[in-house]
Each structure stands twice: as C-alpha cells, then as structure tokens.
FISE-336065 format. One line per 8 residues: number of its first residue (from 0); their letters; for each residue y, x, z of C-alpha. Coordinates in steps of 0.25 Angstrom, whole numbers, plus 5000, padded with zeros to 4 digits. Layout:
# residues N
NUM> a> Y X Z  ... .
END
This chain:
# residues 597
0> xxxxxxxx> 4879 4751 5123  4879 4763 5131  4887 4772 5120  4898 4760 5122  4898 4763 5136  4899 4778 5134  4911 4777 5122  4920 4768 5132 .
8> xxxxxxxx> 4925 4782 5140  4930 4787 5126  4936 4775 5122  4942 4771 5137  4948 4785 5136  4955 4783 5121  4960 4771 5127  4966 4775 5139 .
16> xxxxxxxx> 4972 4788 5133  4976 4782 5121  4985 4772 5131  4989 4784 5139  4994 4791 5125  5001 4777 5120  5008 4776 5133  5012 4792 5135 .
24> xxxxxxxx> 5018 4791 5121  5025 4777 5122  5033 4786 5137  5036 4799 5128  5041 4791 5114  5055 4789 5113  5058 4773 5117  5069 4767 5107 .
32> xxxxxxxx> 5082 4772 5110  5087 4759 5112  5078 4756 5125  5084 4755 5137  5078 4764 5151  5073 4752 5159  5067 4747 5146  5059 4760 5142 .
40> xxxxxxxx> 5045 4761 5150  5042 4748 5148  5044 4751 5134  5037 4763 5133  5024 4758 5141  5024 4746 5130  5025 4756 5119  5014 4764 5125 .
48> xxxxxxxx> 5004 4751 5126  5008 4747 5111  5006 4762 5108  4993 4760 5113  4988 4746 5107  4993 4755 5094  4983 4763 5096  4973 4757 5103 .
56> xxxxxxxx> 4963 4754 5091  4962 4769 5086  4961 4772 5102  4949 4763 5102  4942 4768 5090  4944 4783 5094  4937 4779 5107  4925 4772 5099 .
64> xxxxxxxx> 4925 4783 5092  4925 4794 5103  4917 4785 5112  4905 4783 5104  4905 4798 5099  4903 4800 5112  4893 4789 5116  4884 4791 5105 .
72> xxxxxxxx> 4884 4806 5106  4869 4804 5114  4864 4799 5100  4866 4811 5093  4856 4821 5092  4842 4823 5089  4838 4819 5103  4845 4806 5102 .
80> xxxxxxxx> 4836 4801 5092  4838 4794 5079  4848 4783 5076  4844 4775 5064  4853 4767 5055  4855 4752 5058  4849 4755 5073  4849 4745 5087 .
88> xxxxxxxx> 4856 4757 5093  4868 4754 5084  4867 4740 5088  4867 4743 5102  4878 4753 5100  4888 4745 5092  4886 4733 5101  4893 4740 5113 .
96> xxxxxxxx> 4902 4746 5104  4906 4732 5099  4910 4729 5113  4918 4740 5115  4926 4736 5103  4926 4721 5105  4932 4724 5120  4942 4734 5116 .
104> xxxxxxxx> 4947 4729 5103  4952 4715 5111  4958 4722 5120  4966 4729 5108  4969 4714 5101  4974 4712 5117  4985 4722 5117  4988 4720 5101 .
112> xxxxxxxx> 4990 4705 5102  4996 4703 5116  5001 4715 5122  5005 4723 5110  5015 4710 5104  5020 4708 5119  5023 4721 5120  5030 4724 5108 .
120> xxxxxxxx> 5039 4713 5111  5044 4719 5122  5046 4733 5116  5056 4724 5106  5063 4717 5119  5065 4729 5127  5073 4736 5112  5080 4721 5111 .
128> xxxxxxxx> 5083 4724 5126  5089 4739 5126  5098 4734 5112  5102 4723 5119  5106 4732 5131  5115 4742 5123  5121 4730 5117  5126 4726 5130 .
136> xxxxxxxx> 5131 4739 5135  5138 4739 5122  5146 4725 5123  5148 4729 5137  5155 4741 5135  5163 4736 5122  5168 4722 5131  5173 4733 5142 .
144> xxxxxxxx> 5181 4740 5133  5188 4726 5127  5189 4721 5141  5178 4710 5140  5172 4714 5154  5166 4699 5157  5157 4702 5143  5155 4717 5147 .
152> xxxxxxxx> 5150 4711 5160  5140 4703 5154  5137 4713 5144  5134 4723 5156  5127 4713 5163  5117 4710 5152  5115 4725 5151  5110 4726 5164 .
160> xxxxxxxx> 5101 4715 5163  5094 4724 5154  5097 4738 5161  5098 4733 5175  5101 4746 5179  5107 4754 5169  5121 4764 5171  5128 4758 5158 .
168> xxxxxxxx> 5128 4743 5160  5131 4744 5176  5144 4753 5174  5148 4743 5162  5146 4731 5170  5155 4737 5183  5165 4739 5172  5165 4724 5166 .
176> xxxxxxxx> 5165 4720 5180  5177 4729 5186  5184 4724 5173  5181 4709 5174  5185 4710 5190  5199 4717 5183  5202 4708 5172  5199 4695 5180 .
184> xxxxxxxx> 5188 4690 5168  5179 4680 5171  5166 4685 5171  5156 4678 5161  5143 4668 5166  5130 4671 5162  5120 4660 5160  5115 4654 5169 .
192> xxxxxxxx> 5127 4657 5179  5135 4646 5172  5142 4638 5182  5136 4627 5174  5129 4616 5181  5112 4620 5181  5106 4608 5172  5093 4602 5173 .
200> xxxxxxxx> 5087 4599 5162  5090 4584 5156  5083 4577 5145  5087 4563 5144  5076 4561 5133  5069 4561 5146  5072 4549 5151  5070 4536 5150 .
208> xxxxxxxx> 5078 4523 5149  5073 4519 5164  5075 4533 5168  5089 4535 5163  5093 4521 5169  5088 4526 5183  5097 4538 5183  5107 4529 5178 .
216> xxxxxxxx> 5105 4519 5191  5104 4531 5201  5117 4538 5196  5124 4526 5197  5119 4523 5212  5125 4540 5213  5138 4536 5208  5137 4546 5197 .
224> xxxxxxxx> 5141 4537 5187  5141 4548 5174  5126 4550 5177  5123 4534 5178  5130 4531 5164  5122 4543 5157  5108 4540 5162  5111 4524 5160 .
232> xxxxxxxx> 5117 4528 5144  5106 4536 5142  5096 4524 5147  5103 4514 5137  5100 4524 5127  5086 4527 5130  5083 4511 5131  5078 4503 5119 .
240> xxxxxxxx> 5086 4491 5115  5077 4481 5120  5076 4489 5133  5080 4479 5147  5085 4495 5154  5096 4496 5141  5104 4486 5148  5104 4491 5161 .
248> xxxxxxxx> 5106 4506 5157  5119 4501 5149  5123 4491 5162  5122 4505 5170  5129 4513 5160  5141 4504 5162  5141 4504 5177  5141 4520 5177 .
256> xxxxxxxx> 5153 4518 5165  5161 4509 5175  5160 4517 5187  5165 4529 5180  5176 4520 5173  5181 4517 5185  5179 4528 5193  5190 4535 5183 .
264> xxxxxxxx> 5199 4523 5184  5199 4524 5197  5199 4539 5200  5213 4546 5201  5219 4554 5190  5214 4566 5192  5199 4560 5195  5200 4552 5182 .
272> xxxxxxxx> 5203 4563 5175  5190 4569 5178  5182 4557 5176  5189 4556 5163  5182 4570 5160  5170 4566 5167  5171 4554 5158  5172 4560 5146 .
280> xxxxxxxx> 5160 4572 5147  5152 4559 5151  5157 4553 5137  5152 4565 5129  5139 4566 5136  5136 4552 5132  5141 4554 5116  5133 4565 5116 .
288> xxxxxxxx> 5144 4575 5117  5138 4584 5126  5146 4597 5123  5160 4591 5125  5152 4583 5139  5149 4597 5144  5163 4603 5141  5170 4593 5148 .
296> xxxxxxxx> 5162 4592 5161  5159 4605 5160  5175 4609 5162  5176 4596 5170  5166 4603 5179  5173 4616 5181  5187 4609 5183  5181 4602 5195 .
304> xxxxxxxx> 5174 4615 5200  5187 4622 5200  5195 4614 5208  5184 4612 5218  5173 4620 5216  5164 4614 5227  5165 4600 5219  5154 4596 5210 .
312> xxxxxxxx> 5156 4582 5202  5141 4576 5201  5146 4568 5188  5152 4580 5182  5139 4588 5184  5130 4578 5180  5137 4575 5167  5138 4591 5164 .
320> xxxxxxxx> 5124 4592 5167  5121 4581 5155  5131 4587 5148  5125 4600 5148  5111 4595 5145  5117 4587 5134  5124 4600 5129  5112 4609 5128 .
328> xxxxxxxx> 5104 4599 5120  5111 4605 5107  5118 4618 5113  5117 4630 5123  5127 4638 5131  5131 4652 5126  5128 4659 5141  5114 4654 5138 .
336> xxxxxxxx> 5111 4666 5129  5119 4675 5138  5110 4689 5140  5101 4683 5128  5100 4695 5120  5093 4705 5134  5080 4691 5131  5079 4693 5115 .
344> xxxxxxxx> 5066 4695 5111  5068 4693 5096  5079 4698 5089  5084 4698 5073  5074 4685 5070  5073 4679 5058  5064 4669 5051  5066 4659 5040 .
352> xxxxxxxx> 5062 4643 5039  5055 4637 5028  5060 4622 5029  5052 4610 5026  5063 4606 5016  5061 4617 5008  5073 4625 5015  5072 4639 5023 .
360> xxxxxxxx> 5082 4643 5036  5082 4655 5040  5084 4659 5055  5088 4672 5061  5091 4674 5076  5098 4690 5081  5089 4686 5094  5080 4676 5100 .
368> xxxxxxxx> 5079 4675 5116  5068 4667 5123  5070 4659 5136  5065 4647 5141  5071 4636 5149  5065 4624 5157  5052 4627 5152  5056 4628 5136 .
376> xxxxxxxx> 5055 4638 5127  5069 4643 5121  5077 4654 5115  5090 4660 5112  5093 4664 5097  5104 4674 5096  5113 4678 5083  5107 4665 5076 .
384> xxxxxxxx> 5107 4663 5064  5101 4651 5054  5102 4649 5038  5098 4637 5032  5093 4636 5016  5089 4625 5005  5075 4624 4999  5084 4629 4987 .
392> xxxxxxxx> 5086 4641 4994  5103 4640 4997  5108 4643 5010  5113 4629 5018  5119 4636 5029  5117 4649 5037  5124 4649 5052  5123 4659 5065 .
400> xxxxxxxx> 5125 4656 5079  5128 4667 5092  5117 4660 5099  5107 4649 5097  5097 4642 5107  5083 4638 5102  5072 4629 5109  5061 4620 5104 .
408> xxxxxxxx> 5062 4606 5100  5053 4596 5096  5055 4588 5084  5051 4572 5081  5038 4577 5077  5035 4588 5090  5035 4601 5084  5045 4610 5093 .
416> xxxxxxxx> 5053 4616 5084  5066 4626 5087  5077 4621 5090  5091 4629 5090  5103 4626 5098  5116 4633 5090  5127 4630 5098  5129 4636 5111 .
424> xxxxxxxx> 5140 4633 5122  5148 4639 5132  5148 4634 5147  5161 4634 5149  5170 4633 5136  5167 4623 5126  5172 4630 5112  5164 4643 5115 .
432> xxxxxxxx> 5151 4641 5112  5146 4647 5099  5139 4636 5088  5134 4640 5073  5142 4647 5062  5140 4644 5049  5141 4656 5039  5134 4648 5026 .
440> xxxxxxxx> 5134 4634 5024  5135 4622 5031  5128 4621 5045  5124 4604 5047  5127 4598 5059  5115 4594 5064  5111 4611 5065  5126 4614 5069 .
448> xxxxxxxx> 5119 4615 5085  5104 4613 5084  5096 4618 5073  5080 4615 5073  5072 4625 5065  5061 4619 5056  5050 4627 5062  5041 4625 5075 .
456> xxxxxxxx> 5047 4630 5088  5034 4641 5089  5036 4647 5076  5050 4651 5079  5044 4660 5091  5036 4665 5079  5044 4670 5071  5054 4677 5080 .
464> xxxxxxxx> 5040 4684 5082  5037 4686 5068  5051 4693 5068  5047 4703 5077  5037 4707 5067  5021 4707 5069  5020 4716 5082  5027 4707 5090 .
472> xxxxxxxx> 5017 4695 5086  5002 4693 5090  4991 4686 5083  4993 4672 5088  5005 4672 5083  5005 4679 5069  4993 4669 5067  5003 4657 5073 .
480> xxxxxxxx> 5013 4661 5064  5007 4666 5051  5005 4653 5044  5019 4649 5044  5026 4663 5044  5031 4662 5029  5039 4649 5034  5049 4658 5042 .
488> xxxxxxxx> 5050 4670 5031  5038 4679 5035  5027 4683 5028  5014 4675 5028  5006 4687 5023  5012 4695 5033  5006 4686 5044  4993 4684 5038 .
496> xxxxxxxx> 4992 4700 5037  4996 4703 5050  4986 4691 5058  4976 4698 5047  4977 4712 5052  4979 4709 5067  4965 4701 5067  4959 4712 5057 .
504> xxxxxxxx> 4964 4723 5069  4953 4722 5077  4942 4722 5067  4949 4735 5062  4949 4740 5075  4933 4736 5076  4929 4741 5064  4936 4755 5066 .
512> xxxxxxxx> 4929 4756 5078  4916 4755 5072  4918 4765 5063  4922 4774 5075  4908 4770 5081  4903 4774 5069  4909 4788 5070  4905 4790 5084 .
520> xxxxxxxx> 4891 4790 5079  4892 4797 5068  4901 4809 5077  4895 4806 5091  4895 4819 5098  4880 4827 5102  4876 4823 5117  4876 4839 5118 .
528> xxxxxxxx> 4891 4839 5113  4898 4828 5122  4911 4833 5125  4919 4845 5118  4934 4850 5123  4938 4848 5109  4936 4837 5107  4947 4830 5114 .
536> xxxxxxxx> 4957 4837 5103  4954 4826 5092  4952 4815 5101  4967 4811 5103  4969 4812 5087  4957 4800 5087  4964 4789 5089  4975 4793 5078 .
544> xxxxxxxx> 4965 4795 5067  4960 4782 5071  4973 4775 5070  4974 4781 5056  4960 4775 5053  4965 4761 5061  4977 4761 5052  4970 4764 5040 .
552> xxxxxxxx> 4958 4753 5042  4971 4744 5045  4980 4747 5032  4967 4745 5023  4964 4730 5031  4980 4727 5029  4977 4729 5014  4966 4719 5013 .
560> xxxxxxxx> 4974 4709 5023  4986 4711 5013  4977 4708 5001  4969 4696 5007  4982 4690 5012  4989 4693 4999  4977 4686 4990  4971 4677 4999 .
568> xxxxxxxx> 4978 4674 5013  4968 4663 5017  4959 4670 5016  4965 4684 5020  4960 4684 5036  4946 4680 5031  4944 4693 5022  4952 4703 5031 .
576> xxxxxxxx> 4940 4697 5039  4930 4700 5030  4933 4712 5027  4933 4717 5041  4920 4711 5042  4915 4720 5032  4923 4732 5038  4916 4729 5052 .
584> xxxxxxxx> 4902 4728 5045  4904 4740 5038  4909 4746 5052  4896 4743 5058  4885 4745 5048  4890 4758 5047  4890 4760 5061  4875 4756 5059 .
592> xxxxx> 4869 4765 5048  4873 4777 5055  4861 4784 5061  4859 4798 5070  4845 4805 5067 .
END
C-alpha cells in the first residue's frame, strides 16, 4: 500500500494538468462561427470538460504509469533485495493499486454517463440558439424592408431574448417600433398576453352525477342561469337510467331553460339580441360544437368590452371559459407556439413505426420544444410531418402541419401513449388557424385533428434521443431503448454494440492500467536516480501514446463486439465478458511473474 500512496502525486498531477490543458485548449480553439458572444464561455468551459473526459482514461494510465515508476524505484537495486515471481509483495502491491483504479475509474463512468450526455446537449442547444438568433435578425430585417414592422417587432423581440444586449437587434426593434407608431399597425400579442380570459383547468369527467347537480342548484340560487342548465345536463348525462338524481338533474335543466327563455322575451331588442348570441354559444357548447361556442362568445365578449370596457357579463365569461376548455381538448392556439423555436432541443427528428397490423408510419418533426403545464409533461412539434403505409408497403396518406401539439394519453388499457393535437386556432379570427394538408392520399376523419401514435409515450422521448445520435444518450437509456429500437427504423445491433462497448469501457481502461503497473516495474527508476530535468520533455507526449494504445485495445474489443453480436447477439455481452475476463487475468498474472534480482 505504501507505493500506492507515493504513485498518487503523479497521478494527482496528470489529472490536474491534463484538466488545465483540456480547459486552455477549449479558450484558444476557434468556437463555431455560428455562436453567438453571450453564448461562447459557457460553450468553450463545456468543450474544455468534455475535452477532458476525452482524455481522461490515457491521463489516468499515464499517471499509473509515471506514479508507480516512481513508487517502486526503492525496489531496484541490489540493496533492495530480491523479488521473486508470484511474491506477497505483488499482492500487497496490486491490492492498493486496485483501489486506486476502482476509485478513479467510477469517477470516469460519473463524467462519461452524466455529465458528458448533459453537457453535450447543451453544446447542441446553444448552436440550435445562435441559428435561431441569425434567423431572427434576418426576418427582422427582411419585414422592415416590406413594411411588416409589427412582425420585425416580434422578430427583434425574439432576438433579444436570446442576445439581451446585442447592437443589431436593439437598433432593429426602435425601427419596427418608430415604424408601427408611424403606420398606425397594431402591434401583435404574444402568448400569454392575450386578452383572453386566464382558465382553470376543467375536467367534467371529474365529477359526479351529485356533484354536477349541486353546482347545478347553487348557480341557479346565483341566478346564472347558463352555468345551472350545463352543470344540471351534464348531471342527467352522468346518471344511470335507474338513477332517482336523473329526474331531478332534468327538472333543473328546465328551470335554468325557462328563466333564460324568458329573460330574452322579456329583454329589450338590443338585450335580446345579446341573449340571442348568449343563447346560441350555450347551444353549440351543449352539441359539442365547441369551436363555433368559442368564436361567438369570443367576439360577443369583445363587442361588450368595447362599448364599456369596465363591464364584464358573469354568463359570458363562464360560458367562454367552458368553451375554451371544450376547445383545447382536440386543438391549440397558434400564439401558444410563439418564440417556440429559441426552446428547441431536438431538431430534424425522424423515426418510423412498426404497426401491429402489419403497417409502418413514419414521423418526422423540423423541431421538438419541451414544456410542461399544470404538472404534465408536453411538447410542441414544429414543421410536422406524418406518412402512413399498408402491410403491403403502399403509401395511405402522407400530410404536413406549421405546428402540432403532443401530450400523453392513456388508452382503455393504461399505457400512455402520444397523443398529437393537429389543428391550431387563433384567439381572435376564427378561419386563421392552420389544420393538416394533405400532399398524398386521403387523410380519415378521425386523425384530420388528433392523431395517437402506436407507441408508448416514453419511447417517443427516446427516440428523439436516438436521433441525436449515441453521445447524446446514457447507459440507462440505450439499454431502455435497445430492445425495441428496430421498431422505429434504428439498428438493433447498433444498440447492442454500443451498450457492449460502453460496459466493456471500464474493464478496457482497467486492464490498460495494469499493464502500465506492469511497466512501472519493469522501468522503475534507481532510488539514486529520482528525478532528472529531462525527464519532463516525454511526459506531456505520455498521454497521447496512450490514447493511441486506448484506441487501439478499443478497435480490437469493437471487432469481437461486432462479430459476437453479428453470430450470436444473446449471447454477445456474455463473451465480450469473457473475453475481458481473460484480458484482465492475462493483465495480472503478468503483473505477477515479473521478478527484480
């Protein structure tokens, strides 16, 4: 145990240098032209770290290998005495050696598994970021020169989001706003600055039948006779036929019906004229027509605002709030997806499905934005795009949409699975929304607004992963994701190799370092000789012949992988195992025959 100790100065001082070199390197390489100012030292002190977990391995052998020339050097020489082959001093000195490695190789599968992944995502988001930014000042400048200062505006806005404080996009937006104060343009909201009522969430499946009806009877003892007829419908609804409440939930219903019957009959032409309107949004929410329900209170709303904008109808705003709810069940608004490409974290997506009829759809998505609202997980897919073909292999129908919105559902047998909203809304104007166009085929109905995709909702978050390619996944997920890759169009082998050679790294590493104990004896410096100038000129050339010996030790391992998967996948894991087994044996009992006389 004591030449552990005295090889941990040498391998402390790889380390630290080696982090030192990775992270001076990373500030004097050129960063991707693309990348934007604000953006560049986080990027470059990531670079440096991953630069460093590159390296870390041959950084650690070159310190085993340094360290224990050193700490073995008072074994040399006649006066040390002899060593004999197969000796407890061996034991004794691989037993601390083990620990070192044990400690130092989990700290590696730390940074390779977690922070390397992680930090790799970021690199991609910060390029996606600086594109997007470019992108920006582009439209800005291009809507400025036709006039479209309310877009530039945005587009500057959006800019500045990202580049808070940058030249460019503060000039462009004093333009866009000089020009909008000059032209009288009205100057678009972004979401969540609608003057839309905020909504609770409402989930009528919820309640039950005694619930309903209790809302129903307090509504009514309110006077809000809308909100008494809905919850008192939605009561018969939710009641059995045998059900003693069913009566009363319909004796309610009528009630709520006659008081607004006769408050239109009695009302004067212009108040009948909005309870006519109030009348008819109530009509569509209860024949399910929740679109045309929103529309119409919608503009009801904003009619009574502007001739006295301190009013606000309770009936109007209640139903509009139904209405709404009603409405996003199978759509979205447009300004929802507003700034949505500064969040992507996934771009250019593509995987296909193997359906259980035999079938395959394809899904492709130009980018994928993560958010999450009232505690569930959802995302925004832009520049979507979905084919659908036979077990035959012909093309059924093939459609794109600007933007879609995705969520999980659960199906009759509870397996969340990813459910797409198609159709998205504007707040204001009811034929501006944007819907699915159809370039093959012919889309059904039943997917015309929502399409479900025939896969779990977790292996969607997968494989947008398996897009970005293996750096961007860890362990737990390639081994989560393996077994059913070739269902979305990747390669099965591919995964198994890659889970192979991730779990084989550390043995690698292990092995090779060894070996490097095993030089450290065989080359350990003379007690009389423990330092020389000179030395220090080879030393930072160590870790590069070592990372040619890593790389080398890892392309022969890749070959066995590939043949072992290729001939016998089910058993591939166990005799890469094997093999390594026999590597690491080898290792040690030629650590043991050597000798010093």
């Amino acid at each position: 145990m004591s030449e552990s100790r005295r090889a941990l100065p040498a391998l402390f001082a790889f380390m630290v240098l080696g982090f030192a070199a990775a992270i001076g390197w990373a500030a004097f390489h050129p960063a991707p032209e693309a990348l934007i100012d604000p953006l560049l030292p986080w990027w470059k002190l990531r670079s440096g770290v991953l630069l460093f977990i590159r390296f870390f391995p041959s950084l650690f052998t070159s310190g085993i290998l340094t360290g224990y020339a050193i700490a073995f050097s008072p074994r040399k020489g006649p006066q040390a005495g002899a060593v004999p082959r197969w000796s407890a001093e061996h034991i004794v000195q691989l037993r601390g050696a083990f620990i070192i490695c044990i400690v130092s190789l989990s700290a590696y599968v730390i940074l390779d598994e977690g922070v390397k992944p992680a930090m790799t995502r970021h690199q991609e988001a910060d390029i996606a970021k600086s594109e997007n930014y470019r992108e920006y000042l582009r439209l800005a400048e291009s809507d400025i020169g036709t006039g479209s200062f309310a877009e530039a505006l945005s587009y500057a806005d959006l800019a500045l989001r990202i580049n808070k404080d940058d030249g460019d996009a503060t000039r462009l937006r004093e333009v866009a706003r000089k020009g909008i104060a000059e032209s009288g343009e009205n100057v678009p909201v972004a979401a969540g600055e609608s003057s839309g009522t905020a909504m609770e969430s409402y989930n009528p499946e919820n309640l039950t039948v005694r619930s309903a009806l209790s809302r129903s009877k307090s509504a009514l003892s309110a006077g809000d006779w809308y909100t008494a007829h809905y919850y008192a419908m939605l009561a018969w609804r939710l009641a059995p036929g045998t059900d003693p409440l069913k009566q009363d939930a319909l004796r309610q219903a009528s009630e709520a019906w006659n008081q607004i019957t006769e408050g239109t009959a009695a009302a004067n032409p212009a108040e009948a004229e909005l309870f006519d309107i109030k009348r008819t949004g109530y009509e569509s929410i209860e024949n399910g027509d929740f679109l045309n329900a929103y529309y119409v209170l919608h503009d009801l709303r904003e009619r009574e605002s502007a001739a006295n904008p301190s009013k606000i109808d309770p009936d109007v705003e209640r139903l509009l709030e139904i209405a709404t709810q009603g409405l996003l069940d199978t759509r979205f608004f447009m300004d929802e997806t507003f700034d949505l490409a500064s969040f992507e974290s996934d771009r250019n997506v593509f995987f296909t499905i193997k359906r259980t009829d035999g079938g395959m759809d394809a899904v492709f998505a130009r980018g994928i934005a993560y958010a999450r609202s009232n505690g569930h997980d959802l995302a925004y897919l832009r520049g979507f795009e979905y084919a659908s073909f036979s077990g035959a292999g012909s093309l059924l129908y093939h459609f794109e949409t600007p933007y879609a919105k995705l969520f999980s559902w659960r199906d009759e047998r509870g397996i969340a699975r990813p459910e797409i909203l198609l159709r998205a809304e504007d707040r204001a104007r009811k034929d501006a929304g944007t819907g699915p166009a159809v370039i093959r085929g012919e889309l059904p109905e039943r997917e015309s607004s929502i399409l479900v995709l025939d896969m779990p909702y977790a292996d969607f978050t997968r494989a947008t992963l398996a897009n970005r390619g293996f750096e961007s996944m860890d362990l737990a997920d390639l081994m989560r994701f393996a077994d059913t890759a070739e269902r979305y169009g990747f390669s099965g082998e591919g995964f198994m190799r890659e889970i192979i050679m991730r779990l084989s790294e550390p043995f690698i590493v292990l092995i090779v370092a060894i070996f490097m104990i095993t030089m450290g004896w065989k080359y350990r410096l003379s007690p009389n000789s423990f330092f020389k100038a000179w030395w220090i000129l080879p030393l930072p050339a160590l870790p590069v012949v070592l990372e040619g010996v890593l790389e080398s030790v890892r392309y022969f391992i890749a070959l066995f992988v590939a043949v072992f998967v290729g001939i016998a996948p089910s058993f591939a894991l166990l005799l890469t195992l094997a093999l390594l087994v026999t590597a690491f044996i080898a290792s040690t009992v030629f650590f043991f025959s050597q000798r010093s006389d």
